[in-house]
DSSP file (Angstrom, degrees, kcal/mol; ACC not computed):
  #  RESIDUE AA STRUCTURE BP1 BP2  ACC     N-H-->O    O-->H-N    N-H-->O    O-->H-N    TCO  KAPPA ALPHA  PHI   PSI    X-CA   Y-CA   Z-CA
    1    1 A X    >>        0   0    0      0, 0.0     4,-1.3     0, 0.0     3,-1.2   0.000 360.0 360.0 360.0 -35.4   82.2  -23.8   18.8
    2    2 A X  H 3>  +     0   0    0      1,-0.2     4,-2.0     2,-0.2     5,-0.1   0.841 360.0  40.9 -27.0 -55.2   80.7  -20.4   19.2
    3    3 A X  H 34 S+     0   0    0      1,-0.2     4,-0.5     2,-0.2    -1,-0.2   0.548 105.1  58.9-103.8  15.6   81.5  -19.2   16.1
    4    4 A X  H <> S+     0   0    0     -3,-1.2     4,-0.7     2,-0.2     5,-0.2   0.699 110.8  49.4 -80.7 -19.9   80.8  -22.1   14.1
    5    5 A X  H >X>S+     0   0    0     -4,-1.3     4,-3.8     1,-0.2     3,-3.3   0.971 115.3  42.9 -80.9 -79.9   77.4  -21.7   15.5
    6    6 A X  H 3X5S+     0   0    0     -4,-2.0     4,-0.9     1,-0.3    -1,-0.2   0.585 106.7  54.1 -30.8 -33.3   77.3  -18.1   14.7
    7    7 A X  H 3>5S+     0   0    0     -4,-0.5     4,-3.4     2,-0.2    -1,-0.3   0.669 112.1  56.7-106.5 -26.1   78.8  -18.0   11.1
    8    8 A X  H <X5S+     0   0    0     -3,-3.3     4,-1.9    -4,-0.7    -2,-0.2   0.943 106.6  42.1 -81.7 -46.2   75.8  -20.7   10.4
    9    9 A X  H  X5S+     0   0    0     -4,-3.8     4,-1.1    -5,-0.2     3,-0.4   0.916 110.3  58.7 -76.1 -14.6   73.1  -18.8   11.4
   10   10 A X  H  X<S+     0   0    0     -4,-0.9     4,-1.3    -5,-0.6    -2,-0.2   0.879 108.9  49.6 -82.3 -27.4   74.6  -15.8    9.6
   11   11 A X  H  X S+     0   0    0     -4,-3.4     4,-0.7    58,-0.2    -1,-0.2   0.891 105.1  51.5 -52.9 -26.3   74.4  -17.9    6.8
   12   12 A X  H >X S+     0   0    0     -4,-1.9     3,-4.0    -3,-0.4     4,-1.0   0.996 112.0  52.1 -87.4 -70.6   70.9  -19.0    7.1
   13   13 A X  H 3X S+     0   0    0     -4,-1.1     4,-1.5     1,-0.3    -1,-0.2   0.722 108.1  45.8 -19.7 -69.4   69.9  -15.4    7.4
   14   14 A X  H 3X S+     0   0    0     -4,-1.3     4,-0.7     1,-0.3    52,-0.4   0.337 110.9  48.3 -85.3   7.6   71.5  -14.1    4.5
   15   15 A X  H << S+     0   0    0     -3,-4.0    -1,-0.3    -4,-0.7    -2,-0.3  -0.044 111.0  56.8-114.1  17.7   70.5  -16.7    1.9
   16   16 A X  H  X S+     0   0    0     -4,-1.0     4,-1.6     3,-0.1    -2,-0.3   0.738 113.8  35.8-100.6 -24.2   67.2  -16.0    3.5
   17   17 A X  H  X S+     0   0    0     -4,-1.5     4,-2.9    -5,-0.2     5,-0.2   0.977 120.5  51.5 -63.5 -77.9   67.6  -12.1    2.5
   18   18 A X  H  X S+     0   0    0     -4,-0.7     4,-2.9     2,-0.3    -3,-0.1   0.769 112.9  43.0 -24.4 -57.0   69.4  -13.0   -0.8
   19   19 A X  H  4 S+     0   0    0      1,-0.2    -1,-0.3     2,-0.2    -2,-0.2   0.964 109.1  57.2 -81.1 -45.8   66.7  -15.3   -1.7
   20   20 A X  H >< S+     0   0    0     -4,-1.6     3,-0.8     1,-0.1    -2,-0.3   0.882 108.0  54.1 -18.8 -54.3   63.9  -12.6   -0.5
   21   21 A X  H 3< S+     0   0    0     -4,-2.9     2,-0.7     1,-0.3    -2,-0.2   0.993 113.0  35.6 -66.5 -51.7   65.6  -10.2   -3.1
   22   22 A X  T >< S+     0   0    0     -4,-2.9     3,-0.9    -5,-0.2     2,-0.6  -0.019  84.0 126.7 -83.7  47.4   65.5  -12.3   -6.2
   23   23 A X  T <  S+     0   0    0     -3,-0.8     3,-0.1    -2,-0.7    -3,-0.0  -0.836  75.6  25.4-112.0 125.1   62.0  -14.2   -5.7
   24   24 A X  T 3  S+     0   0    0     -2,-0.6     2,-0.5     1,-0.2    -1,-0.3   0.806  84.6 149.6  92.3  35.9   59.6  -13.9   -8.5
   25   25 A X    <   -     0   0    0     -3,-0.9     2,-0.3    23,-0.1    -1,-0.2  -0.925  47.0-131.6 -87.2 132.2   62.7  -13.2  -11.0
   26   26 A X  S    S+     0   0    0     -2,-0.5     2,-0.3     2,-0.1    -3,-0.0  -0.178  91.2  22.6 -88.9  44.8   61.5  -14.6  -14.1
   27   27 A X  S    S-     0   0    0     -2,-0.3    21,-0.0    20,-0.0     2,-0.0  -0.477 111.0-120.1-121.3 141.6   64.0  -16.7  -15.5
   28   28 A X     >> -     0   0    0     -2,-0.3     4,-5.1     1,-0.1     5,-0.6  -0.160  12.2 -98.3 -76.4 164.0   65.5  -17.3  -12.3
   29   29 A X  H  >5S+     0   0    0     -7,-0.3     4,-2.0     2,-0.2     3,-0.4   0.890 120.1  60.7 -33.6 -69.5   69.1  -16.6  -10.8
   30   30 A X  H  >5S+     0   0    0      1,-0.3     4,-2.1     2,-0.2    -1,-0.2   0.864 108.4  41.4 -54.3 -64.4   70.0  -20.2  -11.5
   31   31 A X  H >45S+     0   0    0      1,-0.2     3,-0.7     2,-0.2     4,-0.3   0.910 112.1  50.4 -22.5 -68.3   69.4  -19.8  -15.1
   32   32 A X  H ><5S+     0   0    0     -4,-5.1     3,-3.7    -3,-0.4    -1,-0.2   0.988 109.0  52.9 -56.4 -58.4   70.9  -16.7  -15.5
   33   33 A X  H 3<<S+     0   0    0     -4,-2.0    98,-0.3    -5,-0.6    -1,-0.2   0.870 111.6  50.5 -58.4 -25.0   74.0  -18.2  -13.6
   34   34 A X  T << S+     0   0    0     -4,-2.1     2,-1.7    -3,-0.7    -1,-0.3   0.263  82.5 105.1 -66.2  -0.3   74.0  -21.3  -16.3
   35   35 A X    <   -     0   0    0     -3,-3.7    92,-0.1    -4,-0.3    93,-0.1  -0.716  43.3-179.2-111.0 127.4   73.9  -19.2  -19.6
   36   36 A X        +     0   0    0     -2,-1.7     2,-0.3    91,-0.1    -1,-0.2   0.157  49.2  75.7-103.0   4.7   77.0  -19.4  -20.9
   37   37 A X  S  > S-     0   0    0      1,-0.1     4,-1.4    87,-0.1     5,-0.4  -0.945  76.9-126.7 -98.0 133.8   76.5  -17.1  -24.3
   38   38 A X  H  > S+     0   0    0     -2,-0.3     4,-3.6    80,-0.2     5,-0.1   0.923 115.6  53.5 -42.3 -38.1   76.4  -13.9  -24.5
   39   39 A X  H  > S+     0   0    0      2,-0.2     4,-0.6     1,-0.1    -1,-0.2   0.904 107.0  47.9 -75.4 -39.0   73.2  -14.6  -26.4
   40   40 A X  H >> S+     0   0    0      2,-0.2     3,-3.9     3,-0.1     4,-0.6   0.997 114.0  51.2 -25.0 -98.4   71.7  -16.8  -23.8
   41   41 A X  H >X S+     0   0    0     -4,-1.4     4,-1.8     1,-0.3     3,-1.5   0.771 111.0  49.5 -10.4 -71.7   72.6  -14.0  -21.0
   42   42 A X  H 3X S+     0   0    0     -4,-3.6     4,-0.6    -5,-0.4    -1,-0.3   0.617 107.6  47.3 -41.0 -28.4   71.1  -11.4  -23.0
   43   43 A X  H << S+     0   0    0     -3,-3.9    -1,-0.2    -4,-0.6    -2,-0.2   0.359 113.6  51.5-112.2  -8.0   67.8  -13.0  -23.7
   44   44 A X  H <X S+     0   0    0     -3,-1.5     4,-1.0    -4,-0.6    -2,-0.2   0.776 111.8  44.5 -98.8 -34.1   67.6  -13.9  -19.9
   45   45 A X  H  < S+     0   0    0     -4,-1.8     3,-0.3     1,-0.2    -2,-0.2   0.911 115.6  51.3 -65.8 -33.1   68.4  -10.0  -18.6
   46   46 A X  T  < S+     0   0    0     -4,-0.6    -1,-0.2    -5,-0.3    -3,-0.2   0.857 100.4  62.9 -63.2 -32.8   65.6   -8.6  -21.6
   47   47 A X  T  4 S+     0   0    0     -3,-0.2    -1,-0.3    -4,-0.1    -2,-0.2   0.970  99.2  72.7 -59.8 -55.7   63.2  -11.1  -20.2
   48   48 A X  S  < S-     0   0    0     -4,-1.0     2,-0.4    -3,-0.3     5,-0.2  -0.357  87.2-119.7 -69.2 127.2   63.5   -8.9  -16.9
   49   49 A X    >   -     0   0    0     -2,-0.2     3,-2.9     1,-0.2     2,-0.7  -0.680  28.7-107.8 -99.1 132.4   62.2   -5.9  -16.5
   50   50 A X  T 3> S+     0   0    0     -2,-0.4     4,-0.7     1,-0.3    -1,-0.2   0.342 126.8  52.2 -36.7 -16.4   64.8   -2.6  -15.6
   51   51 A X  H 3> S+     0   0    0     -2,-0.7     4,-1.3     1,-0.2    -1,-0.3   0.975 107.6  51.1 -74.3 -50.7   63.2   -2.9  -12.0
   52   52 A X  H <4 S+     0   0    0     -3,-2.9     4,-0.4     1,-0.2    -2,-0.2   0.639 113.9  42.2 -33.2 -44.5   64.1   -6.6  -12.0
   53   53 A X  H  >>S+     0   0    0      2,-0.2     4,-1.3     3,-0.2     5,-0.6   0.708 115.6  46.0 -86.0 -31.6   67.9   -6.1  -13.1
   54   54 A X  H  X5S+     0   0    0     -4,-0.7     4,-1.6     1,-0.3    -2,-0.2   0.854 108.2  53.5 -85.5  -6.3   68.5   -3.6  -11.1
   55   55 A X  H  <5S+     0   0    0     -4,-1.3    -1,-0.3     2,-0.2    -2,-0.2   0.647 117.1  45.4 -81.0 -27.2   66.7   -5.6   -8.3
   56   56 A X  H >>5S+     0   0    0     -4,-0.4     3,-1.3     3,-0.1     4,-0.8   0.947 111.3  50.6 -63.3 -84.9   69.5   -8.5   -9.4
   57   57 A X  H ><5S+     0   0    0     -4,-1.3     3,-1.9     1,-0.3     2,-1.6   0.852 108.8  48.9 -59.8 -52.1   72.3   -6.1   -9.5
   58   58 A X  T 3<<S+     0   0    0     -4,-1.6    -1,-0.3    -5,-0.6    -2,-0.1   0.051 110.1  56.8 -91.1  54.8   71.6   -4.6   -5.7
   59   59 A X  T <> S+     0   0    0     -2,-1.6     4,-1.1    -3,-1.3     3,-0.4   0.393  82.1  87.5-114.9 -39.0   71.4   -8.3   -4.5
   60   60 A X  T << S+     0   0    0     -3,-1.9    -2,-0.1    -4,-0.8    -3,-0.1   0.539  91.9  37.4  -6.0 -60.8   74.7   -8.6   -5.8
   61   61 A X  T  4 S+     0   0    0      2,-0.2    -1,-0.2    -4,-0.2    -3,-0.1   0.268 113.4  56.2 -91.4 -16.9   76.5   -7.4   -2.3
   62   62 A X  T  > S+     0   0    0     -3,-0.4     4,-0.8     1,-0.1   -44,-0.3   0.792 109.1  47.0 -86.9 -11.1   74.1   -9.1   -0.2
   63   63 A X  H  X S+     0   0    0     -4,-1.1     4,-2.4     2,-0.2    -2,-0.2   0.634 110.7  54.2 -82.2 -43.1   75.1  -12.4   -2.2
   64   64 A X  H  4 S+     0   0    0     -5,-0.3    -1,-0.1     2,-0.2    -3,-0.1   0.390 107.5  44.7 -96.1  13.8   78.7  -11.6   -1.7
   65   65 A X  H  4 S+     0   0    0     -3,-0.2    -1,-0.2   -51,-0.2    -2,-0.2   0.683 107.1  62.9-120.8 -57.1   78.6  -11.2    2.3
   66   66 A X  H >X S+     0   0    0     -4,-0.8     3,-8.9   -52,-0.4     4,-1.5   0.967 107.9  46.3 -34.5 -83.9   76.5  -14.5    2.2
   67   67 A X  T 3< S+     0   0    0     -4,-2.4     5,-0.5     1,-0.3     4,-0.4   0.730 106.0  50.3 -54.2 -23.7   79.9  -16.1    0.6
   68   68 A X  T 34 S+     0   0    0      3,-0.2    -1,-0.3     1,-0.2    -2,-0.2   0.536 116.7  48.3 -74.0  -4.7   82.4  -14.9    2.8
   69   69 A X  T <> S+     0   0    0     -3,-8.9     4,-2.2     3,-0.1   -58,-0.2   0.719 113.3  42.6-105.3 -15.9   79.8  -16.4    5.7
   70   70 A X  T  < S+     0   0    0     -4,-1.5     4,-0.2     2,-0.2    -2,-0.2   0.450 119.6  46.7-103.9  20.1   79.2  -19.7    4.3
   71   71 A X  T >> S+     0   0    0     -4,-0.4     4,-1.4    -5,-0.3     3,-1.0   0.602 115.8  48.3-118.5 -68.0   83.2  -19.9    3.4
   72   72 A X  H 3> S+     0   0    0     -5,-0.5     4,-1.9     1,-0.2     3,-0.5   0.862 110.9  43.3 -59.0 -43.6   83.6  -18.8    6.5
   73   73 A X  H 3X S+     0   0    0     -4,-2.2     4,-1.6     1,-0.3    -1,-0.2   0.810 115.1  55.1 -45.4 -47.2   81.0  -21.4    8.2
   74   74 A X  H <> S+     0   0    0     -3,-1.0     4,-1.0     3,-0.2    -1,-0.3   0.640 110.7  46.3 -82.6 -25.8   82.8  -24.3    5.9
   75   75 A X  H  X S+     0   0    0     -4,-1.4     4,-1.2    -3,-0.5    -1,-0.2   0.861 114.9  39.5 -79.7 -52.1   86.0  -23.4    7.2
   76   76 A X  H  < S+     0   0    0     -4,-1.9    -2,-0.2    -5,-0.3    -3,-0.2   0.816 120.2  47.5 -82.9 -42.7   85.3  -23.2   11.0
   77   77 A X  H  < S+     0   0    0     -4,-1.6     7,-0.5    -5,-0.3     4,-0.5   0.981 112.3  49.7 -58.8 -54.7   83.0  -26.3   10.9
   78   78 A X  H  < S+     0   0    0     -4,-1.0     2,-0.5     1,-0.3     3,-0.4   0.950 128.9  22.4 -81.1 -34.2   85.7  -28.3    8.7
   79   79 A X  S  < S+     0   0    0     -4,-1.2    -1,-0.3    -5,-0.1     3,-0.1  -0.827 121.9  47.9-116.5  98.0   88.6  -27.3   11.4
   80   80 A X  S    S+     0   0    0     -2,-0.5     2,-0.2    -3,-0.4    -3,-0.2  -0.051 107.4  56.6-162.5  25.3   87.1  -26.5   14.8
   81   81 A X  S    S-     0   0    0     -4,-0.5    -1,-0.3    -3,-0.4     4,-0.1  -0.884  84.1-124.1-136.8 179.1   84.8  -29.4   15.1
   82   82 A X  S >  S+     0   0    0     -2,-0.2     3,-0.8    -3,-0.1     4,-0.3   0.487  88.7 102.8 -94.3   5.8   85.8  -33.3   15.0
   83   83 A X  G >  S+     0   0    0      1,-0.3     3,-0.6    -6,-0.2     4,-0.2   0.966  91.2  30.8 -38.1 -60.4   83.0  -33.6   11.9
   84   84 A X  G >  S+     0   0    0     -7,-0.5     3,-2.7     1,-0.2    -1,-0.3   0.634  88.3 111.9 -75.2  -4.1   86.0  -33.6    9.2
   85   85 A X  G <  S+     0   0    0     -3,-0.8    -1,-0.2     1,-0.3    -2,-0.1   0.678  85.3  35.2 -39.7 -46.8   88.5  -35.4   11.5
   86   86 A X  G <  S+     0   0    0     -3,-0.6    -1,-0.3    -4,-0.3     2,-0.2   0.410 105.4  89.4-102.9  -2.4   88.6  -38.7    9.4
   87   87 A X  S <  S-     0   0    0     -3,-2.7     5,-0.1    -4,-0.2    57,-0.0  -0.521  94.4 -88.3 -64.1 151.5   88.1  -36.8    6.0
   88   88 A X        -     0   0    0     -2,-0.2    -1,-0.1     1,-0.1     0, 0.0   0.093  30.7-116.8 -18.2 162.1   91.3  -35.6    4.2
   89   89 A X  S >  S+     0   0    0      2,-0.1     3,-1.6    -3,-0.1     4,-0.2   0.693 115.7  70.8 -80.6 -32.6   92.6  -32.3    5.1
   90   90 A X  G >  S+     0   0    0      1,-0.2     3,-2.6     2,-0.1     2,-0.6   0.968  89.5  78.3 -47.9 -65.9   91.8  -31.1    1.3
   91   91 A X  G 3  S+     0   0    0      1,-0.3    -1,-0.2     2,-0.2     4,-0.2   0.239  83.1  59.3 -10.0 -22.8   88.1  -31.4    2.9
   92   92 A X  G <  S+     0   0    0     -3,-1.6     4,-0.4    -2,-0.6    -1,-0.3   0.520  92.5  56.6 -80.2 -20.6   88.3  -28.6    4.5
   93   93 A X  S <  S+     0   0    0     -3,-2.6     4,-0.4    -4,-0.2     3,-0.2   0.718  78.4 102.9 -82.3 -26.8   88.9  -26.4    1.8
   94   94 A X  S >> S+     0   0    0      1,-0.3     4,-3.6     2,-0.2     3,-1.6   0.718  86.5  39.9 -21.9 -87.7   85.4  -27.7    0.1
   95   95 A X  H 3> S+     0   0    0      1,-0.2     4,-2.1    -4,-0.2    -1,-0.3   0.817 116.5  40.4 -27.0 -60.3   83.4  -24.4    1.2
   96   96 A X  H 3> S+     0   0    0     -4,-0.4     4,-0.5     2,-0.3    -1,-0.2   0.546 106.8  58.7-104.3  20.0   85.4  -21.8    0.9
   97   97 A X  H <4 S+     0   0    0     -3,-1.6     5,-0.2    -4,-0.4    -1,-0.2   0.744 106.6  61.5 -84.1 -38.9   87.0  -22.7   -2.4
   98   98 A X  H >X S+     0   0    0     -4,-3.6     4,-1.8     1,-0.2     3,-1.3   0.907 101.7  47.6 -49.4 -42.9   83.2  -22.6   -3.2
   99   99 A X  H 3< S+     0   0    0     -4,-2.1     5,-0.2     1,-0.3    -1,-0.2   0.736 103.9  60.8 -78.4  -9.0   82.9  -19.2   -2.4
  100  100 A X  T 3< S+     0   0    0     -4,-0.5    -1,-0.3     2,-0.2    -2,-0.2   0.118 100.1  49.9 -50.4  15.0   85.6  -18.4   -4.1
  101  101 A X  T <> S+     0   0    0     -3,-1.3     4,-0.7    29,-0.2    -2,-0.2   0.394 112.1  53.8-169.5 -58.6   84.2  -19.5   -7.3
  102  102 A X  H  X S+     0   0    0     -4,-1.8     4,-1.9     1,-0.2    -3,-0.2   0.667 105.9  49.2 -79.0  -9.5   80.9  -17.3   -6.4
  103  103 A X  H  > S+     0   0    0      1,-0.2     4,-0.9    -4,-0.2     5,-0.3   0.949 111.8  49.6 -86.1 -21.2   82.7  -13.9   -5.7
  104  104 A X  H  > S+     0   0    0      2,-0.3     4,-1.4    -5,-0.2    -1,-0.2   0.840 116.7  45.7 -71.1 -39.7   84.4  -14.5   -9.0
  105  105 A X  H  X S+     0   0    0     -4,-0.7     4,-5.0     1,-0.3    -2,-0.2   0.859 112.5  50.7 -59.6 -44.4   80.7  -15.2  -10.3
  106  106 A X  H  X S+     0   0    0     -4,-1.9     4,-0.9     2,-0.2    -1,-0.3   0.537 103.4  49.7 -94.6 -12.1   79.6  -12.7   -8.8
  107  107 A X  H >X>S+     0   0    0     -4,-0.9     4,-1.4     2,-0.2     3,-0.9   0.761 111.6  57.3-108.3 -60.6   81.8   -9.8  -10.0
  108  108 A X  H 3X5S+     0   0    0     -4,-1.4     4,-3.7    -5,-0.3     5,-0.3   0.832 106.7  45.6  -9.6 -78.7   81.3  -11.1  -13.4
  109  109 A X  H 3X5S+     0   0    0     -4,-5.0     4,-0.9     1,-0.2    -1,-0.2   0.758 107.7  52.6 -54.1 -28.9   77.8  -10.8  -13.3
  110  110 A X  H <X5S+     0   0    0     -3,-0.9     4,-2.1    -4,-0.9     3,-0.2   0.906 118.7  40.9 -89.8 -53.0   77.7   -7.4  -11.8
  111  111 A X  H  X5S+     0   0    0     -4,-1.4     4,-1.1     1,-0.2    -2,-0.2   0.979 116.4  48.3 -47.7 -49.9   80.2   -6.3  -14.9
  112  112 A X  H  <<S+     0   0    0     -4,-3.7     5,-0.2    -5,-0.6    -2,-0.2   0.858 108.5  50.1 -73.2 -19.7   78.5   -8.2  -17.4
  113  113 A X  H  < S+     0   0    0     -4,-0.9    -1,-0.2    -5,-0.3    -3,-0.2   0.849  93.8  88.2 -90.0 -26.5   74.6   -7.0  -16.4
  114  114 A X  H  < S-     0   0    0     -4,-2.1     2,-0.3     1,-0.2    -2,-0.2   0.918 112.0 -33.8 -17.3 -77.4   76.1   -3.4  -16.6
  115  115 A X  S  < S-     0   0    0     -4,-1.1    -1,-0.2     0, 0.0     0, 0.0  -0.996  87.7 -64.5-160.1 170.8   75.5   -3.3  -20.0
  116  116 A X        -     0   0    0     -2,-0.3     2,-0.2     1,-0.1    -3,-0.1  -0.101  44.4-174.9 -76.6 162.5   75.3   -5.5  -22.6
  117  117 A X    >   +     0   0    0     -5,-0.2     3,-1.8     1,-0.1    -1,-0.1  -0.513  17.3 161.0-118.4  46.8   79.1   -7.0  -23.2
  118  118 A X  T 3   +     0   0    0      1,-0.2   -80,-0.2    -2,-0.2   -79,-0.1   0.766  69.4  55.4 -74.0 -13.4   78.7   -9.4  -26.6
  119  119 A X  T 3  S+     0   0    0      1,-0.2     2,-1.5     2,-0.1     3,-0.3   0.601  81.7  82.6 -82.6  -6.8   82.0   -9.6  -27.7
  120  120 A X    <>  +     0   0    0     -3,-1.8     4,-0.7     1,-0.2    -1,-0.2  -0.745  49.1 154.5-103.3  85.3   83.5  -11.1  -24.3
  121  121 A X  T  4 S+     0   0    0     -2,-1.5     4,-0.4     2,-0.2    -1,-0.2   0.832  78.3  56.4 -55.3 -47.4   82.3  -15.0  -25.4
  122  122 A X  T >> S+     0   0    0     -3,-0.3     4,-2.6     1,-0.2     3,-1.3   0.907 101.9  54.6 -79.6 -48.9   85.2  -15.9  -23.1
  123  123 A X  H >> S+     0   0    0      1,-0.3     3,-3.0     2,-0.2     4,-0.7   0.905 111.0  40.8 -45.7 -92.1   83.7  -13.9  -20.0
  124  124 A X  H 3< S+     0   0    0     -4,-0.7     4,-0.3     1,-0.4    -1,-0.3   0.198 107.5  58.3-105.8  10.1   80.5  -15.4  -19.8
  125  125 A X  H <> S+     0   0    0     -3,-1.3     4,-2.6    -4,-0.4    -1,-0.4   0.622 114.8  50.6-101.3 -32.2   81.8  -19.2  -20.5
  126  126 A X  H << S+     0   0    0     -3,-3.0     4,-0.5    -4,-2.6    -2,-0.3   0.743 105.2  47.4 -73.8 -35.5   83.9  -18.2  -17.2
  127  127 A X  T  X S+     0   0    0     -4,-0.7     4,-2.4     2,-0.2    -1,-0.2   0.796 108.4  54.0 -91.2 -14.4   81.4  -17.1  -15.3
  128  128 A X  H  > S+     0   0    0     -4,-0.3     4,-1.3     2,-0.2    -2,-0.2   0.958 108.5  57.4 -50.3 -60.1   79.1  -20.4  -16.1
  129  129 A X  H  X S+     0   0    0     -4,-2.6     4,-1.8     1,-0.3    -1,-0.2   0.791 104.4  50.2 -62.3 -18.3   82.3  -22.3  -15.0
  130  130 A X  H  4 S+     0   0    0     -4,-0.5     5,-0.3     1,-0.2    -1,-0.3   0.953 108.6  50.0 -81.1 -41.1   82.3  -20.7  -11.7
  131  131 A X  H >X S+     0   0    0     -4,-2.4     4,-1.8   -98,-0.3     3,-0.6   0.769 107.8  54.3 -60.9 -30.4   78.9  -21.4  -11.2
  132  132 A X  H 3X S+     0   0    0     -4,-1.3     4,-0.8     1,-0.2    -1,-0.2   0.878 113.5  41.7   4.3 -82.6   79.4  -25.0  -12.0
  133  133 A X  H 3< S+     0   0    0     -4,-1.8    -1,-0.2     2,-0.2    -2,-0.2  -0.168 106.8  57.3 -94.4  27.6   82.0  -25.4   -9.7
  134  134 A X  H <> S+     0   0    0     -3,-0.6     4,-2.6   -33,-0.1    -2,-0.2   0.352 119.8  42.3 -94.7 -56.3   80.4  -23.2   -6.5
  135  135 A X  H  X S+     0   0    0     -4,-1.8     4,-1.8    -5,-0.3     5,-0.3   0.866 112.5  44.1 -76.3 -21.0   77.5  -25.8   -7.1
  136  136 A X  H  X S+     0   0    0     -4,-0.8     4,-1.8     2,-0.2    -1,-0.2   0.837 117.6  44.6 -94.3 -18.2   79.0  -28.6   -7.5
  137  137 A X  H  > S+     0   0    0      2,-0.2     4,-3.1     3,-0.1    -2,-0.2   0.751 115.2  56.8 -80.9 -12.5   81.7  -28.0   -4.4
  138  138 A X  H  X S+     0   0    0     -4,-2.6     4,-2.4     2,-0.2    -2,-0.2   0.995 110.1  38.2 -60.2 -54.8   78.5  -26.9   -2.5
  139  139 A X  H  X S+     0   0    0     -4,-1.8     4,-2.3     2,-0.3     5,-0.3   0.915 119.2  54.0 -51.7 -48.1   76.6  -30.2   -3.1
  140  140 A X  H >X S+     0   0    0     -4,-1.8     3,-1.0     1,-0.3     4,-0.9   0.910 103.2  51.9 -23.4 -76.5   80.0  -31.7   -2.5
  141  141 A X  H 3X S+     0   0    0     -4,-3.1     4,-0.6     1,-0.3     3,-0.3   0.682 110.0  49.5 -50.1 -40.6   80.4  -29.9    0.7
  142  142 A X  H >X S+     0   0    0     -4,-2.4     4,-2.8     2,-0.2     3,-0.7   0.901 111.8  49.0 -75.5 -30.0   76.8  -31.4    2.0
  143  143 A X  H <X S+     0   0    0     -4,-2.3     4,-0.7    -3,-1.0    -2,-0.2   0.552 108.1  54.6 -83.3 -14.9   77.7  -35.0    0.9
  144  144 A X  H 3X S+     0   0    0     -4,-0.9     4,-1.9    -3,-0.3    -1,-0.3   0.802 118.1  34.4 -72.0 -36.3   81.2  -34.6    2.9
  145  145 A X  H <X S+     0   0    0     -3,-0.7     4,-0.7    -4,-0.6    -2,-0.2   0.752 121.1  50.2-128.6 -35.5   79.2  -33.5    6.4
  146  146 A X  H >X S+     0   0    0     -4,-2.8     4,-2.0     2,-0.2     3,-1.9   0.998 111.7  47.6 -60.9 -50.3   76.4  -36.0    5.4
  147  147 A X  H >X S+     0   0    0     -4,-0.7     3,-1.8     1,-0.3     4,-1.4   0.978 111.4  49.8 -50.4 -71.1   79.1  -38.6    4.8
  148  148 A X  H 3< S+     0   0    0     -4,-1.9    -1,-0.3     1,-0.3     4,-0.2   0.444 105.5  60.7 -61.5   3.7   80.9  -37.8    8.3
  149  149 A X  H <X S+     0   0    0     -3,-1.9     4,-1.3    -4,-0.7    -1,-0.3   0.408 105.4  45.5 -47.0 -42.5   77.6  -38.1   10.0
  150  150 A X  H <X S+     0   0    0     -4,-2.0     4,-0.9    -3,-1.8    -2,-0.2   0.695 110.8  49.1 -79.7 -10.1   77.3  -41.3    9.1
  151  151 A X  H  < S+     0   0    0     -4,-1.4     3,-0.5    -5,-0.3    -2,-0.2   0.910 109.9  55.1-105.8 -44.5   80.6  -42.3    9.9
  152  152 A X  H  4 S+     0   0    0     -5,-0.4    -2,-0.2     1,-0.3    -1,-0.2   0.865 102.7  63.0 -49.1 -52.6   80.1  -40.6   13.4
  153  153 A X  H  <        0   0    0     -4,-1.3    -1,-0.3     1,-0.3    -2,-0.2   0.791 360.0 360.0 -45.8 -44.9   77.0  -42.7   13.9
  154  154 A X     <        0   0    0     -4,-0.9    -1,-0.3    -3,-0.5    -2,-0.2   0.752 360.0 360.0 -82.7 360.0   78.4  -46.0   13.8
């Protein structure tokens, strides 16, 4: 239980650094991680000014430490508590398929902000989809723990 405990608050921590780095980028991260054209992409990095990207880009590896803790957290929480017991066993996987989805995201974006990249249409439709699906198995992942909380309750 220890280290479910642990792996949470080193989540908490490091989307509280992570979110410290990018605050008061103008379009935000979320944006950026939805534009799914090069042209879109482009017109959100130009917006930013070179302190700004390059303030994005060295967030990158503090983003990518966050997913390997909140994959890790989703992992130890789905197997080394009785939360998930009456979920599926697939249910466990929720988290840390999500961060796999964001490291994927995330070494995209760190290629693609390099410089601009217009010809890779395919690339940045890819990295949209990862983001997609990192949010939508995150949201997932809270409506599984909410869900087994209730179930716990009665």
């Amino acid at each position: 239980m220890r280290a479910v405990y642990l792996s949470g608050l080193l989540v908490v921590v490091l989307a509280v650094v992570t979110f410290w780095m990018t605050a008061g980028l103008q379009p935000g991260v979320t944006v950026l991680q939805f534009a799914w054209t090069p042209r879109g992409f482009g017109e959100i990095v130009h917006v930013w000014s070179p302190e700004d990207l390059a303030r994005y880009r060295l967030h990158l590896p503090v983003d990518s430490l966050l997913l390997l803790a909140y994959g890790s957290f989703g992992w130890l929480l789905a197997t080394r508590t009785a939360l998930f017991a009456s979920l599926p066993g697939r249910a466990r996987f929720v988290l840390p398929l999500a961060a796999v989805f964001d490291a994927v995201e995330n070494a995209l974006h760190a290629w693609l902000t390099e410089m601009p990249r217009f010809g890779m249409h395919g690339l940045y439709l890819l990295s949209t989809t990862c983001s997609a699906l990192k949010w939508a198995l995150l949201f997932g992942f809270a409506a599984l723990v909410l869900w087994a909380l209730a179930r716990e309750a009665d």
